[in-house]
LUMRO-921939 format. One record per residue: x, y, z of N, C-alpha, C in turn. Coordinates in steps of 0.1 Angstrom, whole numbers, padded with zeros to 4 digits, always signed. Layout:
REM residues N
XYZXYZXYZ ...
//
This chain:
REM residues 103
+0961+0739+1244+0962+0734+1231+0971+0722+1231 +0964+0712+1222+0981+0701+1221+0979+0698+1208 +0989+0689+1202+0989+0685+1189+0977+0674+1187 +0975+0671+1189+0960+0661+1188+0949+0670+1187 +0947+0685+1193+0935+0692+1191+0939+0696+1179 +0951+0703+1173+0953+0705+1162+0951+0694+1149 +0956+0686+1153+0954+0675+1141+0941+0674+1140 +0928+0676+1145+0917+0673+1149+0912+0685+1141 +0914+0697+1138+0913+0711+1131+0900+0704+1122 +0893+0711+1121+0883+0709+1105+0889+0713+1095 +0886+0713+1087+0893+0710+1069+0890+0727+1069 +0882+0732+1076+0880+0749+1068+0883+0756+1081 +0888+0752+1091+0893+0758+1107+0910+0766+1097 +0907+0780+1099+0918+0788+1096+0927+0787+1100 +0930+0782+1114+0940+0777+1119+0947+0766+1118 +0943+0760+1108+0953+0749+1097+0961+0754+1093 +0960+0770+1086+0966+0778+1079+0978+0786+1087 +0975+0788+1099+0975+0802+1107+0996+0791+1111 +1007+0804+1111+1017+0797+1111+1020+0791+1129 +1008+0799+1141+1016+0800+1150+1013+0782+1148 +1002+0773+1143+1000+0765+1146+1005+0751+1132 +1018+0756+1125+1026+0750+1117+1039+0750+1127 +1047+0744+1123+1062+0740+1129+1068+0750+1114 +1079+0752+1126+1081+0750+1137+1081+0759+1150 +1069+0764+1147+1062+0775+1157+1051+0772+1164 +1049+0757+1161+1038+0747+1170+1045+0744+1180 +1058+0736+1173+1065+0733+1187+1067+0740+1198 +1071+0752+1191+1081+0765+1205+1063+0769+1213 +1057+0771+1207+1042+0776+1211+1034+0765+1223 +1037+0753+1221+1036+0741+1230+1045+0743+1242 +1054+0743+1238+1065+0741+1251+1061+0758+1259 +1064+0766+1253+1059+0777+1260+1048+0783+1269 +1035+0769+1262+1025+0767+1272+1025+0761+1281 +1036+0750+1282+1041+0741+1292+1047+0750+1303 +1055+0760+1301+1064+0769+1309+1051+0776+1313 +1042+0779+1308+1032+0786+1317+1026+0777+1322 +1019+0766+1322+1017+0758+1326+1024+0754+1344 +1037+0751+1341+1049+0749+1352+1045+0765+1361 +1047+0776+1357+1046+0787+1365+1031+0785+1374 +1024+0782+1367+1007+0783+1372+1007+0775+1381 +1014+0764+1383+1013+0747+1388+1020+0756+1401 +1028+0765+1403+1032+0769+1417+1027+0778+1423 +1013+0786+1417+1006+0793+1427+0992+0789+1425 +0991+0779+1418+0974+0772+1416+0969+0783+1410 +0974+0785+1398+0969+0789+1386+0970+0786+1375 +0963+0793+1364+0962+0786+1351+0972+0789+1343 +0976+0786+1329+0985+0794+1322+0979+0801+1312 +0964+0806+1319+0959+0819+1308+0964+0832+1320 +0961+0827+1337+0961+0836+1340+0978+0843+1342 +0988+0829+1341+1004+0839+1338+1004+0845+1327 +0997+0839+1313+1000+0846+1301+0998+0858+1304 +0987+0864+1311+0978+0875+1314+0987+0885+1319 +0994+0880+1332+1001+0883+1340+1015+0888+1336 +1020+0878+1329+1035+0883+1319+1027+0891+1308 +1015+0895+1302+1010+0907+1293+1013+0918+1300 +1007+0917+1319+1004+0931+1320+1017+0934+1326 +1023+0932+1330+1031+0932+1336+1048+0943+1328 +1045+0943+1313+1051+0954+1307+1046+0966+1306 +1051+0980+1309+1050+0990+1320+1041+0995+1304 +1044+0992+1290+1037+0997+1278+1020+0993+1278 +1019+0981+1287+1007+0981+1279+0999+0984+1294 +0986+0988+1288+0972+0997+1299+0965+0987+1301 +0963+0978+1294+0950+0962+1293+0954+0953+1288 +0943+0943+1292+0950+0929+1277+0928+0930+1278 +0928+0924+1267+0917+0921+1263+0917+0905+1258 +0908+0899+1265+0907+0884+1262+0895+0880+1263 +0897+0870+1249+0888+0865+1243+0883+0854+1250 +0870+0856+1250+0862+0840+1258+0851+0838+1248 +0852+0818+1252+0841+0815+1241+0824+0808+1247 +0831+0809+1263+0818+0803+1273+0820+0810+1288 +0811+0810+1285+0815+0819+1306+0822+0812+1316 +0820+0796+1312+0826+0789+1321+0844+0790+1322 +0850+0799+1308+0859+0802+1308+0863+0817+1311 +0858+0816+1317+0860+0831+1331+0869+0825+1339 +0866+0813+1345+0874+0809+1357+0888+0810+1356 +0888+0804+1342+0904+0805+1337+0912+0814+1336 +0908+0829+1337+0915+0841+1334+0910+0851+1346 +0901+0847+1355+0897+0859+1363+0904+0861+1374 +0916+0849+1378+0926+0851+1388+0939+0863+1383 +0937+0862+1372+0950+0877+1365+0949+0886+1371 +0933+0890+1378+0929+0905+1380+0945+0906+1391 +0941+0897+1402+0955+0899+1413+0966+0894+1409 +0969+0884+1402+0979+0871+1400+0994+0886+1393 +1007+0883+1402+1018+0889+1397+1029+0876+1398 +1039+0878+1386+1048+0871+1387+1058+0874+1392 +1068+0869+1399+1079+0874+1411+1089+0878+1395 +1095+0889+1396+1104+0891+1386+1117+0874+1383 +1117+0869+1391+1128+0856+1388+1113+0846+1374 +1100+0844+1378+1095+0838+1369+1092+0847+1354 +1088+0865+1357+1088+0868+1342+1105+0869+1335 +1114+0865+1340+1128+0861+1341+1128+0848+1327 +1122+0843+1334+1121+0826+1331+1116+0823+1319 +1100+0831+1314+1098+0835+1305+1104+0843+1295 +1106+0853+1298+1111+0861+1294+1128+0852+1283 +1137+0843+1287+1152+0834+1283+1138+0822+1278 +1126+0821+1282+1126+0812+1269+1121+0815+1257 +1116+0828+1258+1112+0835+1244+1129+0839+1235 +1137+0844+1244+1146+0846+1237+1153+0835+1233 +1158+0827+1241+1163+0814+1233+1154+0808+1223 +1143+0805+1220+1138+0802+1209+1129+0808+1199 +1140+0820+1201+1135+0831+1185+1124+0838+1191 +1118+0838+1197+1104+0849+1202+1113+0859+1199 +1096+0869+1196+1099+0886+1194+1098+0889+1209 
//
């Protein structure tokens, strides 16, 4: 996502409305994708498959269920099945959710 696809939204796309994609929770939500981004860029992966990876990776949850809109976006999430994060990167994540207000 970046702010150009947003600004780009159609006039009736709910997510005009939706706050994660108002400020200033666009911002923190941007940068955050960047930090996955940065993690993925060190084992040649994507930042669906850390998001994935920092999901499963808390001992609460059994699954993540993710949404796809083309098969071609399989590729993007089907490295999670193996992909783990060394505890120093869900670390990393983990101080930037807290430093900027994440639950």
């Amino acid at each position: 996502m970046t702010r150009e696809r947003v600004a780009a939204f159609p006039p009736d796309d709910f997510r005009r409305r939706a706050p994660a994609f108002q400020e200033p929770r666009l911002s923190r939500n941007l940068a955050l994708a960047e930090l996955m981004r940065e993690i993925g860029a060190r084992h040649g992966r994507t930042p669906g498959e850390v998001a994935i990876a920092w999901v499963l990776r808390n001992p609460a949850v059994t699954a993540a269920i993710v949404g796809l809109r083309s098969a071609e976006q399989v590729e993007g999430v089907a490295g999670a099945l193996e992909f783990r994060l060394s505890p120093e990167e869900a670390a990393e994540i983990d101080a930037f959710r807290k430093a900027s207000g994440g639950a």
